[in-house]
C-alpha positions as semicolon CSV with decimal commas, in nm:
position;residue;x (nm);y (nm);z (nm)
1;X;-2,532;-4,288;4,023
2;X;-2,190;-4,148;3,968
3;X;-2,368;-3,837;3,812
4;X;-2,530;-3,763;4,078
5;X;-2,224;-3,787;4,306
6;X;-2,053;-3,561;4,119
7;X;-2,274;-3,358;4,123
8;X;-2,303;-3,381;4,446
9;X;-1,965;-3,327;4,497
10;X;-1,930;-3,029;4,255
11;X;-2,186;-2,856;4,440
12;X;-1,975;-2,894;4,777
13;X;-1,664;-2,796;4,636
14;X;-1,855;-2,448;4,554
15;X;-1,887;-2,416;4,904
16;X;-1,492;-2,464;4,999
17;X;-1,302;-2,210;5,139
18;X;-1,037;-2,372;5,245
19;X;-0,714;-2,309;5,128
20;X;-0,408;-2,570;5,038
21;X;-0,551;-2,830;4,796
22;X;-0,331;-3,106;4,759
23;X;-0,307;-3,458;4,506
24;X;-0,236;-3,816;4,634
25;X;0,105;-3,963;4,575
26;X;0,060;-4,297;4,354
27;X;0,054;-4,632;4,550
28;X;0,455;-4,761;4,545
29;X;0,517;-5,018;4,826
30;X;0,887;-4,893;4,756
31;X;0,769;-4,535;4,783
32;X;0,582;-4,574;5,040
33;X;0,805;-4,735;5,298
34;X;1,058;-4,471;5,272
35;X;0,762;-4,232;5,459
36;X;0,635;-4,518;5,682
37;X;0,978;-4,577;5,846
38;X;0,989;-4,266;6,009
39;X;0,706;-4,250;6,251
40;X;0,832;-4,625;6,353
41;X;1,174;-4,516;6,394
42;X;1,051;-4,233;6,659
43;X;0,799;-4,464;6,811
44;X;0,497;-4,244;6,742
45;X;0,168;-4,263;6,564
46;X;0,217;-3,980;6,300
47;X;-0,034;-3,697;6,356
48;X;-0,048;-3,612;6,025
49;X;-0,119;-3,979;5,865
50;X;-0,285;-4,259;5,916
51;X;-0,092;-4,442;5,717
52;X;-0,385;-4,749;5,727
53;X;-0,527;-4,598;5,439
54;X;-0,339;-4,533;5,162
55;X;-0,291;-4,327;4,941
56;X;-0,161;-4,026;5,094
57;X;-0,197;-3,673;5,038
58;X;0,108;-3,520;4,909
59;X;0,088;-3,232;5,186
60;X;0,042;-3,462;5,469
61;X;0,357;-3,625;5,364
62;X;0,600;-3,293;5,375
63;X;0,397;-3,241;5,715
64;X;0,520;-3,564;5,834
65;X;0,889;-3,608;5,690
66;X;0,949;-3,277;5,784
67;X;0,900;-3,358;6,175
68;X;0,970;-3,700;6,199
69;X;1,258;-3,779;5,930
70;X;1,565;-3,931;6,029
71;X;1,719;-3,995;5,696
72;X;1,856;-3,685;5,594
73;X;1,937;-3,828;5,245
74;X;1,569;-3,911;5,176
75;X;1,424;-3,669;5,327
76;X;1,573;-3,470;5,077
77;X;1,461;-3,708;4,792
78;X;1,082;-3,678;4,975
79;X;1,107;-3,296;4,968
80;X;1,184;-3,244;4,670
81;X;0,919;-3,479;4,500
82;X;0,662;-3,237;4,695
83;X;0,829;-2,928;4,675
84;X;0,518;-2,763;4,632
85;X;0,404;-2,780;5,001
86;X;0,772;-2,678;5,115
87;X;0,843;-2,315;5,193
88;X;0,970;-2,189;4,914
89;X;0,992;-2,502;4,767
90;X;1,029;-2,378;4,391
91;X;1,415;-2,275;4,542
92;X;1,450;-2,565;4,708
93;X;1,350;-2,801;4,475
94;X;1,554;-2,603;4,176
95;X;1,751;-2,756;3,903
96;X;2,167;-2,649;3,887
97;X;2,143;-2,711;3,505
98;X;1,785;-2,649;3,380
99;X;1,754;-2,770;3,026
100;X;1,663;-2,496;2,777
101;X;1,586;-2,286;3,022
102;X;1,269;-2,408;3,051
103;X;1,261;-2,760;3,088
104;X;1,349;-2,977;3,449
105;X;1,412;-2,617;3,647
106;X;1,295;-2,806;3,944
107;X;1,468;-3,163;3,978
108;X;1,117;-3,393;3,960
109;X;0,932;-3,184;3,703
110;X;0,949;-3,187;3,311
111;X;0,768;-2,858;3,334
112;X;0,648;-2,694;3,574
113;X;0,374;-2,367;3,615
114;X;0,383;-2,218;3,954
115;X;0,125;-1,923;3,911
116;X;-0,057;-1,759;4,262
117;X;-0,407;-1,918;4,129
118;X;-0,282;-2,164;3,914
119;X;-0,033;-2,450;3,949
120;X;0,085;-2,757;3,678
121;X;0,359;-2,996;3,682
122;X;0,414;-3,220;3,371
123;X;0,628;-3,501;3,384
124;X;0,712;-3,795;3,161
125;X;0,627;-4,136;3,239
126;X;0,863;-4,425;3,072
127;X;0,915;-4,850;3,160
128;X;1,187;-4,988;2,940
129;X;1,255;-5,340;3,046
130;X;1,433;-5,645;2,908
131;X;1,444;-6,037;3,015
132;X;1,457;-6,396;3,001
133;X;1,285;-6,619;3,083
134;X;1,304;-7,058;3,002
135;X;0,953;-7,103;2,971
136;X;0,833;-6,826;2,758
137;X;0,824;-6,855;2,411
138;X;0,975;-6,547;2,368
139;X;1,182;-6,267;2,537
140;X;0,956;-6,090;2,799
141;X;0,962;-5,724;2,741
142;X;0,810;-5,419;2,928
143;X;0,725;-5,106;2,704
144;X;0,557;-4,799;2,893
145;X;0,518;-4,454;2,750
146;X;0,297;-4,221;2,897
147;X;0,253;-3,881;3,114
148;X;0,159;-3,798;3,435
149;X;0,008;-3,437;3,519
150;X;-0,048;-3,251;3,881
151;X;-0,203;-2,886;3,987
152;X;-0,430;-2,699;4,143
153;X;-0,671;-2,432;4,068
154;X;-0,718;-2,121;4,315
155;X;-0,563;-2,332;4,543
156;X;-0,914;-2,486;4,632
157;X;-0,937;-2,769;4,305
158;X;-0,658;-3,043;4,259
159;X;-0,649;-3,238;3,983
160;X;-0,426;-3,535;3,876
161;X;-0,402;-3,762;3,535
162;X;-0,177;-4,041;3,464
163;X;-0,238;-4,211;3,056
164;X;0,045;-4,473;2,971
165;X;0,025;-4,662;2,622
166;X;0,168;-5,082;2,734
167;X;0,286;-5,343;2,537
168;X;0,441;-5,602;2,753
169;X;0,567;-5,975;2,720
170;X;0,550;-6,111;3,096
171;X;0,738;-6,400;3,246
172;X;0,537;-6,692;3,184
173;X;0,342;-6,749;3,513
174;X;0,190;-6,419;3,453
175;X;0,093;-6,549;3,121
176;X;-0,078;-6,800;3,286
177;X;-0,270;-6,610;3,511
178;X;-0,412;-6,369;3,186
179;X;-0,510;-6,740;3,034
180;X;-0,673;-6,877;3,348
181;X;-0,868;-6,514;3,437
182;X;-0,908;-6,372;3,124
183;X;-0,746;-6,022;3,276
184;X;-0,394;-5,894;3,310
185;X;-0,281;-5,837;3,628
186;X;-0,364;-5,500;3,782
187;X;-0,481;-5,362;3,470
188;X;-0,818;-5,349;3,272
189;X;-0,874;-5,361;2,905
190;X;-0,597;-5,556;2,755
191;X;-0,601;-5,700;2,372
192;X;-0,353;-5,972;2,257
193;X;-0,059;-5,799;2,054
194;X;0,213;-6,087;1,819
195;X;0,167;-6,416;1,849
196;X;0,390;-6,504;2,172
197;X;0,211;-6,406;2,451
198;X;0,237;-6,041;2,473
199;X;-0,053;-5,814;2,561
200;X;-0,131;-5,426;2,487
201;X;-0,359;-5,195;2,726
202;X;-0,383;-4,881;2,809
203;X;-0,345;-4,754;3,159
204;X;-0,553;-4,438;3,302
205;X;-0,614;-4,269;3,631
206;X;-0,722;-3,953;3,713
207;X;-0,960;-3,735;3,983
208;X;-0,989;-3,437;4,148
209;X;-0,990;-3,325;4,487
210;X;-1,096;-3,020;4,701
211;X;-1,160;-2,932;5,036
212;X;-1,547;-2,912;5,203
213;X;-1,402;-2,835;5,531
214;X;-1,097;-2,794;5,727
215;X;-1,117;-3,147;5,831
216;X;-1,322;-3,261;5,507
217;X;-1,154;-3,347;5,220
218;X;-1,362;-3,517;4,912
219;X;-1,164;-3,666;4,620
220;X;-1,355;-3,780;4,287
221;X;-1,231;-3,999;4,000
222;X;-1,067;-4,339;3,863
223;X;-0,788;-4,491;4,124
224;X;-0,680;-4,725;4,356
225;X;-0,694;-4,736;4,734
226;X;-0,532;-5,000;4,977
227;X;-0,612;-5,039;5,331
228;X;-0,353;-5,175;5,574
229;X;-0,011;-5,145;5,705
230;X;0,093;-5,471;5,570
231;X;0,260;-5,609;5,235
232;X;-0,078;-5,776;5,132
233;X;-0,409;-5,594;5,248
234;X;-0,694;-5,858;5,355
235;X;-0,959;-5,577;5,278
236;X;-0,888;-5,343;5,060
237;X;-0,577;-5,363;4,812
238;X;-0,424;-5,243;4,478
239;X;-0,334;-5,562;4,296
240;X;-0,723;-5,519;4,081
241;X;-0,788;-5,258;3,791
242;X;-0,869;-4,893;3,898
243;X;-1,218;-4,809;3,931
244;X;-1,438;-4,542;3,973
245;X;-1,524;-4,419;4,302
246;X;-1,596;-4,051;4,529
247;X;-1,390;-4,084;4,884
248;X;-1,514;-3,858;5,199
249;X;-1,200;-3,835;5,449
250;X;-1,248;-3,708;5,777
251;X;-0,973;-3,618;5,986
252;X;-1,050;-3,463;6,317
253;X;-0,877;-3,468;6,687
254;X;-0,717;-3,849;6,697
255;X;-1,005;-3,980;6,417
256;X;-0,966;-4,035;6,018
257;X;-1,284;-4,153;5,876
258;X;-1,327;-4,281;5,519
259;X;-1,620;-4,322;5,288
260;X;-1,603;-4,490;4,960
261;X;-1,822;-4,511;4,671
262;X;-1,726;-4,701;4,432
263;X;-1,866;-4,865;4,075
264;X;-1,725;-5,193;4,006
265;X;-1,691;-5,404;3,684
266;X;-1,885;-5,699;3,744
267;X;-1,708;-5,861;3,483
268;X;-1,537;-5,849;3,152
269;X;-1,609;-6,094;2,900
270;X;-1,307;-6,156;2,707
271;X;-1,160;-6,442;2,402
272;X;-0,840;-6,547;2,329
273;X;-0,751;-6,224;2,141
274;X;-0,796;-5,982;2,456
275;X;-1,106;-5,815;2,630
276;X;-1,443;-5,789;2,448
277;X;-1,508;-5,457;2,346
278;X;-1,840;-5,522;2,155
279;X;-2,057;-5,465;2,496
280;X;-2,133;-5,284;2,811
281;X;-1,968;-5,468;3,118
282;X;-2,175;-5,561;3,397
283;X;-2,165;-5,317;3,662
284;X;-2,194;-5,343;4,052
285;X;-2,100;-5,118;4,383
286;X;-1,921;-5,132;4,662
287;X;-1,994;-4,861;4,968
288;X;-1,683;-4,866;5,257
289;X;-1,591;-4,712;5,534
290;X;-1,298;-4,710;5,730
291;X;-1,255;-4,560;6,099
292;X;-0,902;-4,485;6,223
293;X;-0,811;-4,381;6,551
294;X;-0,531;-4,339;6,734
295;X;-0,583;-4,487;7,076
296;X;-0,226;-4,340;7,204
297;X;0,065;-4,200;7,099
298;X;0,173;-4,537;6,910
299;X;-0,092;-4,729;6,903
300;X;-0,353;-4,732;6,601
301;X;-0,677;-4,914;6,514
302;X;-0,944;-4,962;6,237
303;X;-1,270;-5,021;6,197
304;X;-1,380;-5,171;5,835
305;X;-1,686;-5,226;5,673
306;X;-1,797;-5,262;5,307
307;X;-2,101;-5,395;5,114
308;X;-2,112;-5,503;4,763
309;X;-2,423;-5,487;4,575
310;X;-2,676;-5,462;4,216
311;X;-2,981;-5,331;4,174
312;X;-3,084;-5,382;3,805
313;X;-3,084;-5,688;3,552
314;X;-2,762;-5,836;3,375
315;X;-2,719;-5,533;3,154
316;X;-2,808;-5,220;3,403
317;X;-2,745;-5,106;3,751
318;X;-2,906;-4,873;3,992
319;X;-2,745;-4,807;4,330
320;X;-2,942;-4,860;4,665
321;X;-2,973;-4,496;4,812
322;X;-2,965;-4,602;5,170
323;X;-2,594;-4,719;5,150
324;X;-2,521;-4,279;5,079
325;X;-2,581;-4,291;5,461
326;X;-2,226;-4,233;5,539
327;X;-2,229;-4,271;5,943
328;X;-2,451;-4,580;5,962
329;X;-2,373;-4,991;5,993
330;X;-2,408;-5,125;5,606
331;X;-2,581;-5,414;5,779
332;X;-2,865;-5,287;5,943
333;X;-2,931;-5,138;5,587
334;X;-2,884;-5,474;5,387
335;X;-3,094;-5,655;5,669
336;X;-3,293;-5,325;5,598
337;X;-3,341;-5,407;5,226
338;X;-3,397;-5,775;5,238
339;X;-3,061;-5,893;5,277
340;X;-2,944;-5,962;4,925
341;X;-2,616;-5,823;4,916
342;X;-2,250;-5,920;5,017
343;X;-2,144;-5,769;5,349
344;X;-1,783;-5,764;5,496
345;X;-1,641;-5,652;5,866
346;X;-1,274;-5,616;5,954
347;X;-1,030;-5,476;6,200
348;X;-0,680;-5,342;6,154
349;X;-0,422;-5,270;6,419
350;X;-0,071;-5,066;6,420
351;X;0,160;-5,041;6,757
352;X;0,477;-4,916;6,714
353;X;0,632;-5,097;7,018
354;X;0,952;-4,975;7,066
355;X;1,173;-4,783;6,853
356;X;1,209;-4,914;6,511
357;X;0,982;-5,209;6,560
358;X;0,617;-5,188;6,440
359;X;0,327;-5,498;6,530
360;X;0,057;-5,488;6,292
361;X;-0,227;-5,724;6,151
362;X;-0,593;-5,716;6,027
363;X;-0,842;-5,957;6,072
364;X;-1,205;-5,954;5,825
365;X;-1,505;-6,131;5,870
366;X;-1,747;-6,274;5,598
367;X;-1,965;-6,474;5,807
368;X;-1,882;-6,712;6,107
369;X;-2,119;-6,903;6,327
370;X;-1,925;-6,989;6,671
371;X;-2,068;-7,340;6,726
372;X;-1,985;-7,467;6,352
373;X;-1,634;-7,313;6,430
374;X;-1,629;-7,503;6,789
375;X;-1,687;-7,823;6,597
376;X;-1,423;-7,811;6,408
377;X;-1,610;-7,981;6,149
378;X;-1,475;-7,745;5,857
379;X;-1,849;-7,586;5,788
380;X;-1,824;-7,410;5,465
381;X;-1,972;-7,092;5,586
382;X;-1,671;-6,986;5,841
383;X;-1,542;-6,698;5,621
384;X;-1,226;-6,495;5,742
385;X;-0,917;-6,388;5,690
386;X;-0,629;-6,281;5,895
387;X;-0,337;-6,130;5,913
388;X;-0,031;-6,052;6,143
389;X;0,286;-5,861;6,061
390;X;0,607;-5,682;6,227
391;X;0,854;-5,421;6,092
392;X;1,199;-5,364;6,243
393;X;1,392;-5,051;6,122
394;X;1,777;-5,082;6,125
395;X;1,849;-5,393;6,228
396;X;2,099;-5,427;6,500
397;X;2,214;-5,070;6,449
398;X;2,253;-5,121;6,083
399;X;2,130;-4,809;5,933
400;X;1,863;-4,870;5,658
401;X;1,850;-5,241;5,699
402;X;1,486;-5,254;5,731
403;X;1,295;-5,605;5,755
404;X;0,909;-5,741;5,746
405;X;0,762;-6,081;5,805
406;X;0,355;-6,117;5,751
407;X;0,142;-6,414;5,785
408;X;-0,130;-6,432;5,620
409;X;-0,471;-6,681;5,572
410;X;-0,783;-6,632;5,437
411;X;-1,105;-6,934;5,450
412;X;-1,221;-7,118;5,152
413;X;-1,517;-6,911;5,004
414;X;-1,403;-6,583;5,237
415;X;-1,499;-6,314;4,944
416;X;-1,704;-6,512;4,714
417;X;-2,109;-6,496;4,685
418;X;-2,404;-6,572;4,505
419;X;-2,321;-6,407;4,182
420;X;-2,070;-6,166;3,990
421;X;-2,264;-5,912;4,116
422;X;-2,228;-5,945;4,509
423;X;-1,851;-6,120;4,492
424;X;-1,564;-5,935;4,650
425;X;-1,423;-5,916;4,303
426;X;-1,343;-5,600;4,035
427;X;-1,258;-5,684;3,671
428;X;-1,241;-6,052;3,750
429;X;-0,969;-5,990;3,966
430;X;-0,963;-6,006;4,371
431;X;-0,994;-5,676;4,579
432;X;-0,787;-5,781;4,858
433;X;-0,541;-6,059;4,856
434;X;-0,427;-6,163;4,504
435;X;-0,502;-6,538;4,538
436;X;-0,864;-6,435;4,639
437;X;-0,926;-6,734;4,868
438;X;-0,842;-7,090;5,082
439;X;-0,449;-6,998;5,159
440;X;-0,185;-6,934;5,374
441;X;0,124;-6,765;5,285
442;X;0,438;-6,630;5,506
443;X;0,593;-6,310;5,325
444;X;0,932;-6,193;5,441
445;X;1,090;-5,881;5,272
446;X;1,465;-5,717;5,320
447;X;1,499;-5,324;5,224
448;X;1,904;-5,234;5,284
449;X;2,007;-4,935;5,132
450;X;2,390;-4,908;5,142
451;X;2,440;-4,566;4,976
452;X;2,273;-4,250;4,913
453;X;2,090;-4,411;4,592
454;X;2,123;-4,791;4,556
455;X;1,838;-4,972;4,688
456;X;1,834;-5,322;4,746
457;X;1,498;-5,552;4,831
458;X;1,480;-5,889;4,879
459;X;1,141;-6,104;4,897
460;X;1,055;-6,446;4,993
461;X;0,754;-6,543;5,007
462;X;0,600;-6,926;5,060
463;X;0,178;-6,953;5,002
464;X;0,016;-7,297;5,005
465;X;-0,309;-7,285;4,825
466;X;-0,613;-7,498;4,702
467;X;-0,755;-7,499;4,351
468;X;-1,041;-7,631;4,172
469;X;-1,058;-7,950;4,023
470;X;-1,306;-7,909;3,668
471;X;-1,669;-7,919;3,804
472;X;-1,588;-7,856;4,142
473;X;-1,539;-7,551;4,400
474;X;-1,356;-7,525;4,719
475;X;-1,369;-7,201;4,764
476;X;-1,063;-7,055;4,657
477;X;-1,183;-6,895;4,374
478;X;-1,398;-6,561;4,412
479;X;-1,537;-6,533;4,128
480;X;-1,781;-6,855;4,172
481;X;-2,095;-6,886;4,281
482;X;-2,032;-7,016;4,629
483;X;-2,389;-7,231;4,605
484;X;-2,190;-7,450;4,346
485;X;-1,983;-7,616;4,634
486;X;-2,018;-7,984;4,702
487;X;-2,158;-8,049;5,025
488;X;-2,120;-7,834;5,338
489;X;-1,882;-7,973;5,535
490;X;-1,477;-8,056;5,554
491;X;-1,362;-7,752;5,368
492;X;-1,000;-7,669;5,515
493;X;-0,716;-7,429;5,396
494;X;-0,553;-7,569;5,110
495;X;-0,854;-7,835;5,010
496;X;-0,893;-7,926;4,677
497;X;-0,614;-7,907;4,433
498;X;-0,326;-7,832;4,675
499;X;-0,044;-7,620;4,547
500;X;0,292;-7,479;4,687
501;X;0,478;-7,175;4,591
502;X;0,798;-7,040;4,680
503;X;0,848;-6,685;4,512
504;X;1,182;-6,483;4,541
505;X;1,258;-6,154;4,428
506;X;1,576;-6,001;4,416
507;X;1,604;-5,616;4,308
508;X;1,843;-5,377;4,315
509;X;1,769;-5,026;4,183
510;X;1,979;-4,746;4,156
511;X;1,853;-4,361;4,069
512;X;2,048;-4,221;3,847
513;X;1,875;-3,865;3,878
514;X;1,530;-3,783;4,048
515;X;1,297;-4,078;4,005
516;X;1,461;-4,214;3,688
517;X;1,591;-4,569;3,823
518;X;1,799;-4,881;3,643
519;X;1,666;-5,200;3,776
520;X;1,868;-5,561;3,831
521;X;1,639;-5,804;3,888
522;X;1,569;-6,199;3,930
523;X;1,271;-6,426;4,003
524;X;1,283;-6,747;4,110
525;X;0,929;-6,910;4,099
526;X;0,843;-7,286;4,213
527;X;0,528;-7,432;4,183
528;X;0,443;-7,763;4,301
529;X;0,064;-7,904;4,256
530;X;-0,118;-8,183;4,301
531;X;-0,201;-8,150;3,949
532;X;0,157;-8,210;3,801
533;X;0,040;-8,028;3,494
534;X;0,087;-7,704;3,719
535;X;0,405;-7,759;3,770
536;X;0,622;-7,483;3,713
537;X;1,018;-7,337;3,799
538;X;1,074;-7,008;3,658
539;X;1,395;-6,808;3,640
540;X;1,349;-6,487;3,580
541;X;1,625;-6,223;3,524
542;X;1,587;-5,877;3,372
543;X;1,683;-5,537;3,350
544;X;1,505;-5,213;3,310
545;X;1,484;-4,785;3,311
546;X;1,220;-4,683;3,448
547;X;1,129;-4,318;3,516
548;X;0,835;-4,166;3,737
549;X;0,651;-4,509;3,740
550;X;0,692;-4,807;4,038
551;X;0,889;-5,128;3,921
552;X;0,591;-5,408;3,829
553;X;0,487;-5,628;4,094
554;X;0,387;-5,959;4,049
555;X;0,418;-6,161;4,295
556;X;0,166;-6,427;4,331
């Protein structure tokens, strides 16, 4: 199938005339909210991005900073990370002290080609990272080399690439969580490396984009996308592996509208020594789309719709053509075909209030009959999930003292289905919130930034969720067959094994030159369970270098 979409695709891209190609920025919740503050601190929906659907093209961004920024300091930082799209950017982006001549002339870039038809930025990629932790059996480490690549061709054909060679020791919960799921957070393909706990894999993105249309912009290759305005994303977000996928975007008058593609891992067999690589995973597909429109000048909503699907046997996979319908309701086609796959509805929301202070939420739908939910009788089959979330922007007149709060909750078996093949899963890890299912959690986060480049965040964030006891499902776990429950009734948030976490995160990170960054940090992780064997209190302090890369998040 993927063949034929790019094919597809490369046969459009003939067809472009457009001019001004541009790459995505990588997803970096710290990145991230240094663009999103902006449009909240005027009090207007940013014409340029709908900043529901991340990532974000590294032109929109100058487009946006550029009229809305209010932080002159990191505006500058924001300008110069895309100096590409700024007039005469090469100048203003230049190096006082290039090294060799050649090398770091402009202050983000290794090296750099800037050529009328031709343009290529090289940079080094590099996670140092040192800590300790009580209940590892060893010092957890961090060790990231790799490089990371941007251009364009004729100004038409973008291209990105990202390869980064890990070996990494992680605190011990994390440990855990490989153990329990077989996978290491975020990532794919992982082998065991020593004997304490530490894991190697290899990391790689890449795609290319190009231009149909004015308004049409196609993108092809291995990523991550996240939907949402939030901290957590209820249905679409970045904490599973990459995957494979060709996204449509549509932006026209107040409108952005999204089609995905995407091949899935259905899962990945794995031992004790690391992922099996002796056979083909199972594969699967997911179709999405994602309507965004801009009701007024600061108020946003989203339409959301996916499907998850197989057509094949254990070993092979053909896609269903009639999902390629990119304007239609995925359910009238899965009613259509005999209704045997996985379909998902949800609604997002943005209103930037007042000045500084943003409203914002997401609510998705799995199934729900109204009567069952009237009785109150805890039917099994009352799948949702919702969220609800604010933003205020210097706080009290404190500038850059930014804080969120988020609730979120998601039903027991919201996500799950019949098989590995229909689940709302990728890589036998969640594609929305990390605990999958059968939760509620209260995030609240605290940006300050004191001086021109200290950053300080602080995160607390309390979840009460419900495990499986051995044999037995309550729905909190995805990637189960959902027909294995007990019974179809009494099934509330929390049932089964009930657990309680409290997760703080304490960072402070300082750039020392243009996206090279020394991180502080400590975690302090509680876990209380019903099962006392669970029980867990991790400490958690480190201390890293990190260049061109995001700081590790895993907090869960």
């Amino acid at each position: 199938m993927m063949r034929s979409v790019l094919l597809l695709g490369i046969v459009v891209g003939m067809w472009s005339t457009v001019l001004g190609q541009s790459v995505y920025a990588p997803l970096n919740q710290d990145y991230y909210h240094l663009i999103d503050r902006e449009e909240v601190l005027n009090k207007t929906v940013s014409p340029s991005l709908h900043t529901s659907y991340k990532p974000y093209r590294r032109v929109d961004i100058v487009t946006h900073i550029d009229s809305l920024s209010t932080n002159e300091n990191n505006q500058h930082y924001l300008l110069n990370d895309n100096w590409e799209f700024v007039s005469e950017g090469e100048v203003y982006a230049a190096s006082k002290k290039p090294f060799l001549k050649w090398f770091y002339r402009t202050k983000p870039d290794f090296l750099h080609v800037n050529q009328e038809s031709f343009q290529l930025k090289v940079s080094p990629v590099l996670y140092l990272g040192l800590g300790i932790d009580d209940n590892a059996g060893a010092r957890p480490f961090t060790n990231t080399r790799g490089v990371e690549l941007r251009g364009s061709i004729d100004d038409k054909v973008g291209f990105y690439s990202y390869v980064g060679e890990n070996q990494a020791l992680f605190p011990q919960y994390v440990q855990d969580y490989t153990s329990t799921y077989g996978v290491v957070p975020n990532e794919a393909f992982w082998k065991k490396f020593g004997e304490d706990g530490a894991v190697d894999f290899f990391t790689a993105r890449g795609y290319f984009t190009f231009q149909a249309t004015k308004h049409i912009g196609i993108q092809f290759g291995h990523d991550k996308n996240f939907i949402g305005n939030g901290y957590r994303s209820m249905l679409l977000s970045d904490f599973s592996a990459p995957s494979t996928f060709l996204k449509i975007q549509t932006k026209v008058w107040r409108l952005q509208y999204t089609n995905l593609f995407t091949e899935l891992v259905a899962d990945a067999p794995y031992t004790t020594f690391g992922s099996n690589g002796t056979e083909v995973f199972p594969k699967k597909f997911m179709t999405a789309h994602h309507l965004s429109f801009n009701v007024t000048d600061n108020f946003n909503v989203g339409v959301f719709e996916a499907i998850i699907f197989h057509r094949g046997d254990s070993t092979s996979s053909a896609f269903e053509w009639n999902y390629l319908n990119p304007i239609i309701f995925y359910r009238s086609i899965e009613q259509f075909t005999g209704s045997p796959d996985n379909a998902l509805f949800g609604l997002d929301f943005k209103w930037n209030i007042v000045k500084s202070v943003q409203l914002y939420g997401q609510g998705l739908l799995d199934e729900l009959v109204v009567s069952e939910l009237k009785a109150g009788n805890g039917w099994w089959g009352n799948k949702y999930s919702l969220q609800l979330g604010g933003k205020y922007y210097n706080v009290l007149g404190v500038k850059n003292l930014d804080l969120q709060a988020e609730y979120n909750l998601s039903r027991p078996f919201t996500y799950s289905h019949e098989s590995i093949f229909t689940n709302y899963a990728h890589y036998r890890q969640p594609l929305a919130h990390p605990l999958g299912a059968n939760f509620k959690e209260l995030v609240l986060i605290a940006r300050y930034q004191p001086i021109k480049y200290l950053f300080l965040t602080a995160k607390a964030i309390a979840s009460d969720y419900g495990t499986d006891p051995i044999g037995q499902d309550f729905g909190g776990d995805v990637l189960k067959d959902y027909n294995e429950r007990s019974g179809d009734y009494n099934y509330d948030i929390g049932g089964g094994v009930g657990n309680q976490v409290l997760y703080i995160d304490l960072l402070a990170s300082y750039m020392l030159r243009h996206n090279l960054f020394i991180d502080l940090r400590h975690i302090y992780r509680n876990q209380d369970s019903d099962d006392m064997s669970l029980d867990q209190t991790t400490h958690f302090t480190s201390i890293a270098i990190r260049l061109n890369i995001a700081a590790r998040d895993h907090s869960f």
